[in-house]
N, CA, C and O atoms as a DFTB+ gen file, in Angstrom:
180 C
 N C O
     1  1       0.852      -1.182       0.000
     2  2       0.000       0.000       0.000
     3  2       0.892       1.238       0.000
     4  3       1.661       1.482       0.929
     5  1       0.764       1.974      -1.031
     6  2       1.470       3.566      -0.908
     7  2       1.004       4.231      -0.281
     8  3      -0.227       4.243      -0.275
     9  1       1.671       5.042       0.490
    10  2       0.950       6.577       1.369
    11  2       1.783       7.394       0.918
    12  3       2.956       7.229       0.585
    13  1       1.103       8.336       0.917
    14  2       1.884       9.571      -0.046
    15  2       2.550      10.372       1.573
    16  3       2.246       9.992       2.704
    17  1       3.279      11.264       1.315
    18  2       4.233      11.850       2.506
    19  2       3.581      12.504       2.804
    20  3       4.037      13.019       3.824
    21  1       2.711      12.885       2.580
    22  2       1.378      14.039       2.973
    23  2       0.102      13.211       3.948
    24  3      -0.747      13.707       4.688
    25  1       0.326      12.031       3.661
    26  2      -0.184      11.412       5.280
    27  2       0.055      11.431       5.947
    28  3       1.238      11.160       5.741
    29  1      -0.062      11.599       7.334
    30  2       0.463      11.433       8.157
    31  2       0.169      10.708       9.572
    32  3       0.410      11.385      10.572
    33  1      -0.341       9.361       9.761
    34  2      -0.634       8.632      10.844
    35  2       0.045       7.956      11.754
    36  3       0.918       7.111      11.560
    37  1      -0.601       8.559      13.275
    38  2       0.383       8.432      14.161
    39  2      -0.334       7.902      15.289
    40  3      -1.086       8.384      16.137
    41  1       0.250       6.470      14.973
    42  2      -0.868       5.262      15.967
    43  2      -0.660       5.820      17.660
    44  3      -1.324       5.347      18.582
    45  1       0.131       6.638      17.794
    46  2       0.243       6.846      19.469
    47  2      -1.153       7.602      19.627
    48  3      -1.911       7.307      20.551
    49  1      -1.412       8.423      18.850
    50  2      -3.002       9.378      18.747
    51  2      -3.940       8.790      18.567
    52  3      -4.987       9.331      18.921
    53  1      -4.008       7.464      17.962
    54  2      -4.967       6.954      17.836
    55  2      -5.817       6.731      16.596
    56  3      -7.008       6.486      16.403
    57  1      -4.540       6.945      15.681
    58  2      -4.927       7.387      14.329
    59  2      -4.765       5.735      13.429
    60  3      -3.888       4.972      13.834
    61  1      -5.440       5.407      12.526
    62  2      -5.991       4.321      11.473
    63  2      -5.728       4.740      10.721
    64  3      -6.150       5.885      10.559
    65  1      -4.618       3.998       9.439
    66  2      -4.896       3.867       8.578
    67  2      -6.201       2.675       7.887
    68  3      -6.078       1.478       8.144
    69  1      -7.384       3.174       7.027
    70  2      -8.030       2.630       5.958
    71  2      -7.854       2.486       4.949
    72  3      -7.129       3.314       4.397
    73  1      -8.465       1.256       4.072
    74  2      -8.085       1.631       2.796
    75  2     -10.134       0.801       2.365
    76  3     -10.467      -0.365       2.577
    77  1     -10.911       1.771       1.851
    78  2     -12.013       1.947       1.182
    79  2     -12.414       2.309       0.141
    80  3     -12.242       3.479      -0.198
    81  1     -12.950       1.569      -0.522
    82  2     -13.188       2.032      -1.819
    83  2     -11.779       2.260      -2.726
    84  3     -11.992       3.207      -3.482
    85  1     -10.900       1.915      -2.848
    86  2     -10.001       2.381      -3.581
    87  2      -8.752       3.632      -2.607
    88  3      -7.539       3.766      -2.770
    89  1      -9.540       4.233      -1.794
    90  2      -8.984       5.492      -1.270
    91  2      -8.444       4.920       0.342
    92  3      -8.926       3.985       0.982
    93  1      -7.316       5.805       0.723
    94  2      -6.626       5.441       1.698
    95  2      -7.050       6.735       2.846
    96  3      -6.811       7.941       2.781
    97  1      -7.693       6.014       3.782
    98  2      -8.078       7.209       4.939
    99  2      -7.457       7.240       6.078
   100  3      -6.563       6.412       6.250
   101  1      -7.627       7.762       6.657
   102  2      -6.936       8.266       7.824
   103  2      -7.813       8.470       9.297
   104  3      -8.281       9.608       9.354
   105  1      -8.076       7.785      10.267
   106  2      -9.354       7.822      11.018
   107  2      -8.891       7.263      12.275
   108  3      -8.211       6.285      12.586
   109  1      -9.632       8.445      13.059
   110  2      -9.720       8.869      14.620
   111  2     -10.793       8.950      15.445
   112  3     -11.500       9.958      15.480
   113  1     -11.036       7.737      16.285
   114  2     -11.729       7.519      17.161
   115  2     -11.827       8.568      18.080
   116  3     -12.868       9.152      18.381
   117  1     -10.624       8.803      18.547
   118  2     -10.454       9.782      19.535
   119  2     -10.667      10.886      19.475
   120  3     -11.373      11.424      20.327
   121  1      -9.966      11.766      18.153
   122  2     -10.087      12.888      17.347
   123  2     -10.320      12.763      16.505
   124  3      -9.337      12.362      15.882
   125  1     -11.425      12.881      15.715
   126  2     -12.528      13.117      15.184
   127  2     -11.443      14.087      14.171
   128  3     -10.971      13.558      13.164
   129  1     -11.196      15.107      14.420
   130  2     -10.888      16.496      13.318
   131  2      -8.931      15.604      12.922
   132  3      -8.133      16.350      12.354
   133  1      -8.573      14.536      13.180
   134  2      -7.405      14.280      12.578
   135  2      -7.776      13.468      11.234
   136  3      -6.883      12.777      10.742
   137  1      -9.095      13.512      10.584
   138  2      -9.582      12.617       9.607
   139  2      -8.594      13.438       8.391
   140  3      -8.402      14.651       8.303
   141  1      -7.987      12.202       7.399
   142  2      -7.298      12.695       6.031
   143  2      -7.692      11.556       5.343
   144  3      -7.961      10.477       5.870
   145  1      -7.732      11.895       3.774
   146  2      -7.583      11.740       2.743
   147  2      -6.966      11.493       1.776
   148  3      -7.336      12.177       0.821
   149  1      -6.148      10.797       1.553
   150  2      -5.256      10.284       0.376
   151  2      -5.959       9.788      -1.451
   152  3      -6.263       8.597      -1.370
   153  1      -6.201      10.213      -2.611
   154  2      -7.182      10.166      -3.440
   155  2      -6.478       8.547      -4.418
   156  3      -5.324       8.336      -4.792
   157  1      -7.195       8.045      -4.505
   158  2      -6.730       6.423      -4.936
   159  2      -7.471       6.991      -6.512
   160  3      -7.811       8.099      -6.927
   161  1      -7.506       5.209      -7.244
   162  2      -7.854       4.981      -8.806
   163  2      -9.669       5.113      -8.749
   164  3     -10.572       4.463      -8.223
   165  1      -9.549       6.598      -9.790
   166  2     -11.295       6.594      -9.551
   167  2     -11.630       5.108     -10.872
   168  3     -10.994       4.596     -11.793
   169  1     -13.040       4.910     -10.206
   170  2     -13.956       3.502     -10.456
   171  2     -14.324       4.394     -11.950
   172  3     -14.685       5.567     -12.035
   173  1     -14.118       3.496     -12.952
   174  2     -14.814       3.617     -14.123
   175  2     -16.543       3.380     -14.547
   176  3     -16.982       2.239     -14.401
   177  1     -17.145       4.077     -14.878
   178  2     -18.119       3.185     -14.775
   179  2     -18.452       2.763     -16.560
   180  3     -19.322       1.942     -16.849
């Protein structure tokens, strides 16, 4: 899985990496406002 250097997750905070839909997220139970975005292969339809 690539993460671009502009992620930045830091399991001491409590921070998740996801990977949904194609896209790699970033998600906080704890803190709520540390949510990021990384943009993956958009779905063709």
């Amino acid at each position: 899985m690539k993460t671009r250097a502009a992620i930045k997750a830091d399991p001491y905070k409590g921070d998740k990496l996801v990977r949904r839909r194609g896209r790699l997220y970033v998600i906080n139970k704890k803190d709520p406002n540390r949510k990021q975005r990384q943009k993956g292969n958009e779905k063709k339809k």
